[in-house]
N, C-alpha and C positions, 0 to 999 in steps of 0.2 A: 504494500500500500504506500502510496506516494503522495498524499493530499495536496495540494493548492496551497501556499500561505496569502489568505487576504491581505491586503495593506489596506484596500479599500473595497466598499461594497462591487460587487458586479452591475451592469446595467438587467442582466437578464439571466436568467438560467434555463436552458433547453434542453427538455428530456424525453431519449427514448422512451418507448412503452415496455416491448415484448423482451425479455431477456438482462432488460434496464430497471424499471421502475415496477417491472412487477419479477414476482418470484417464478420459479420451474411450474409451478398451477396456476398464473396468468390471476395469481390475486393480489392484489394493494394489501401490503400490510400496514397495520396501526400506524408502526413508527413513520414510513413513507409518507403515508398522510396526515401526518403531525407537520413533520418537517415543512412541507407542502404548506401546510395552510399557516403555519409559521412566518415560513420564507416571504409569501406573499402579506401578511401581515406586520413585516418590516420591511415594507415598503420595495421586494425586490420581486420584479413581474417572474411568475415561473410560465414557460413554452411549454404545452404536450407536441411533440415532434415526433409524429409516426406513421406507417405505412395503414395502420388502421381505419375502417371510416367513422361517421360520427357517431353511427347508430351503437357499434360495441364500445369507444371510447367513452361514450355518453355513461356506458352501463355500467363498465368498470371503475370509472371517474367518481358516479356518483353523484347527483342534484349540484352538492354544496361545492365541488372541485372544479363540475365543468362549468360551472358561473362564476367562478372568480378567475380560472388559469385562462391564458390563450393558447390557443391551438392550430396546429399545423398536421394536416390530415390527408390522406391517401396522396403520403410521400411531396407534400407540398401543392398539391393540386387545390385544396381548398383550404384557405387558412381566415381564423377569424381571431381578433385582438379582444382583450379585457382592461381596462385600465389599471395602470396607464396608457395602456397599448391601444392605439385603433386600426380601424381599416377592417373588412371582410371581401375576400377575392375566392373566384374560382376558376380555376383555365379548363379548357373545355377542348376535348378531342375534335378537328373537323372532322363531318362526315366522311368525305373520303379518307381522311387517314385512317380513323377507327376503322371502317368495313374491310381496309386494306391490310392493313396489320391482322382482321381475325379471319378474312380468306390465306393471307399466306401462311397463319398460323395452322390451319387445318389441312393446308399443302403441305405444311410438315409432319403433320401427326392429325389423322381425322381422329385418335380418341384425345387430343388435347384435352382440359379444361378448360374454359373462359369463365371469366367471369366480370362484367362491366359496370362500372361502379357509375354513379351517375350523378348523385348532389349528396353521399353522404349516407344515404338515408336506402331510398330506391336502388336495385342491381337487377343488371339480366345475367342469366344463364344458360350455359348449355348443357348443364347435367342434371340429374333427379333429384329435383328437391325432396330428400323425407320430411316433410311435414311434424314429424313427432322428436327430430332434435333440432327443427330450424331455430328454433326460439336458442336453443343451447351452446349451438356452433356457431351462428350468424345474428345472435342476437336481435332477428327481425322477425315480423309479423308477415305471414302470409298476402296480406296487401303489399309489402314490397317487393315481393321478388316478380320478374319481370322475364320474357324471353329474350333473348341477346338483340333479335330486331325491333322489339318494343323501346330495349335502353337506348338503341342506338338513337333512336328519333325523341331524345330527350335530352341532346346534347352531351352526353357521356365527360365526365373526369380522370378516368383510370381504365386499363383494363388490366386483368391481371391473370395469365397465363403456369397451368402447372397441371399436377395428374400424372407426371411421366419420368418424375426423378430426377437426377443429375441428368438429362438427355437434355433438361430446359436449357442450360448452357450452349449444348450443340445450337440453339436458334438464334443466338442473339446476332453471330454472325451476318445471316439472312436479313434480322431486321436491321440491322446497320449499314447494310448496303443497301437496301433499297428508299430507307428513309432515314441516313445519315444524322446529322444535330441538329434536323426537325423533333427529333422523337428523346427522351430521357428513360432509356431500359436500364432496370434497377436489378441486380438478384437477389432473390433474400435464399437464405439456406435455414433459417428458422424454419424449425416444424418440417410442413410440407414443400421441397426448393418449386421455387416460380420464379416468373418476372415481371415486375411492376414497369408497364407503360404511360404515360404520359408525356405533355407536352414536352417541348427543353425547358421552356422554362419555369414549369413546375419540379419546383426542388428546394428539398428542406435548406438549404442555405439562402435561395431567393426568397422564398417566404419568409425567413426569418427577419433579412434585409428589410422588407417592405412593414413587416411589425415595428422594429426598431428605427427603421427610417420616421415614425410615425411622431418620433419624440427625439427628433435628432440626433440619432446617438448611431451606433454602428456594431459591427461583432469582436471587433477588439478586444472588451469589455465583458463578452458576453462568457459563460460558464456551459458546454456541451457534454452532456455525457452520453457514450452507447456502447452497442456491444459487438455491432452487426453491418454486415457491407452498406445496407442502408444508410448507413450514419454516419461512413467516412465522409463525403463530401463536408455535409455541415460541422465534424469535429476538427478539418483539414482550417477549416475557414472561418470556424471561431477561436477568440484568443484565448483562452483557455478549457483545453480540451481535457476530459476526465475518461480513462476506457473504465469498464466494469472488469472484475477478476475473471469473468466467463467469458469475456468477449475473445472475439477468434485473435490470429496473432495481424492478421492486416490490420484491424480497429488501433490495437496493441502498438501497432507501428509507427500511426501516425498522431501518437496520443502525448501528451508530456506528463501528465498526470494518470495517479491509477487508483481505484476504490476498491472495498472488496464486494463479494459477489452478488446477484442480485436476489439469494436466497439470505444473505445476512444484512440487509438492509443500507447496502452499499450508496444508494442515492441520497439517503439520510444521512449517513456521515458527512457528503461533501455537505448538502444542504444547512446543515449544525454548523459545518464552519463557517459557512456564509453568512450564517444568522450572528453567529460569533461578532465578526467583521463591522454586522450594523449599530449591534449595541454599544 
């Protein structure tokens, strides 16, 4: 463990979710959200910064979290500020790009999975919803799920590809040739490996940018922690970057600072010293 020495407070603290801020069974513990509603209660804005949409961050978060934190959700595609922070943005797949990216993706693999995220809330698919763990896995109600050409004509945010293992890697090639640094393919290796598409400039460090541009301030200042390929960009690009003990050795690599894991309440120790810092 390597912690941060404040001299002064941070402007911002921005936190994974999966692997980061929650423990191996994807639950918030106590101390996490002490810290949390601490941190923001001296005066220091906390980021949710995750590949997640709003409808399970919502669940996980909790009434009282997701009305005070800002957020950054489905990998920066849609982000919304709390005060201090303002601003609510969402970037939006063109039609042709979306239809184009899930024809080539089925050129590669017809049992792909898709799944198309759309404001958060609403997603299409292309596989069999059960009905009797929808609420459990996707934390949504049977009026959101959607067919993949229903989301599409609903302006889409995300789509997010997987079902086939380490093979998702084999694709990204494909998609980078054919839509180059129009498109932002992310890999996550959490859980089940996918790849998170969106715009280019949907991405956790431009969203963050545009939070903190809100109040003049910048990521120099800003506190990141994560665990996961997701998260190098924005931990690359703010100025104090924190890895988790679990995180892989890439995260590890490009990190200055280090916590322990995220089954011992590693985002709560940095966030203590933060708080440390203010008082």
């Amino acid at each position: 463990m390597n912690l941060p020495d404040f001299k002064k407070a941070p402007d911002a603290v921005a936190i994974d979710l999966d692997g980061t801020l929650l423990d191996s069974n994807s639950v918030l513990s106590r101390r996490n959200r002490k810290a949390i509603e601490s941190c923001i209660g001296c005066g220091v804005p906390v980021i949710i910064a995750t590949s997640r949409s709003a409808r399970s961050s919502r669940y996980i978060l909790g009434s009282e979290l997701w009305d005070i934190c800002s957020l950054v959700l489905l990998n920066g595609a849609i982000t919304s500020g709390s005060p201090p922070l303002t601003g609510s943005y969402r970037e939006i797949l063109p039609d042709e790009t979306a239809r184009g990216i899930i024809d080539c993706a089925l050129e590669f693999e017809p049992e792909i999975r898709i799944t198309v995220e759309v404001d958060g809330y609403k997603f299409g698919v292309n596989w069999d919803v059960d009905y009797s763990i929808l609420t459990q896995r996707n934390v949504a109600t049977p009026d959101m799920v959607l067919s993949v050409e229903e989301s599409l004509g609903l302006n889409p945010s995300k789509i997010a590809l997987g079902g086939i293992g380490n093979r998702m890697l084999e694709f990204i090639e494909p998609l980078e040739k054919q839509y180059g640094d129009n498109i932002s393919i992310v890999y996550s290796s959490y859980g089940n490996p996918m790849l998170m598409i969106t715009m280019a400039q949907a991405t956790k460090p431009n969203a963050l940018k545009r939070l903190l541009g809100s109040v003049n301030s910048s990521l120099n200042n800003v506190v990141a922690i994560g665990d996961d390929v997701p998260d190098i960009e924005m931990l690359r690009e703010c100025g104090i970057s924190v890895a988790m003990a679990n995180a892989i050795p890439e995260v590890k690599a490009v990190c200055t600072y280090s916590t322990t894991g995220n089954d011992d309440d590693g985002v709560a120790i940095v966030l203590e010293k933060v708080i440390e810092s203010v008082k």
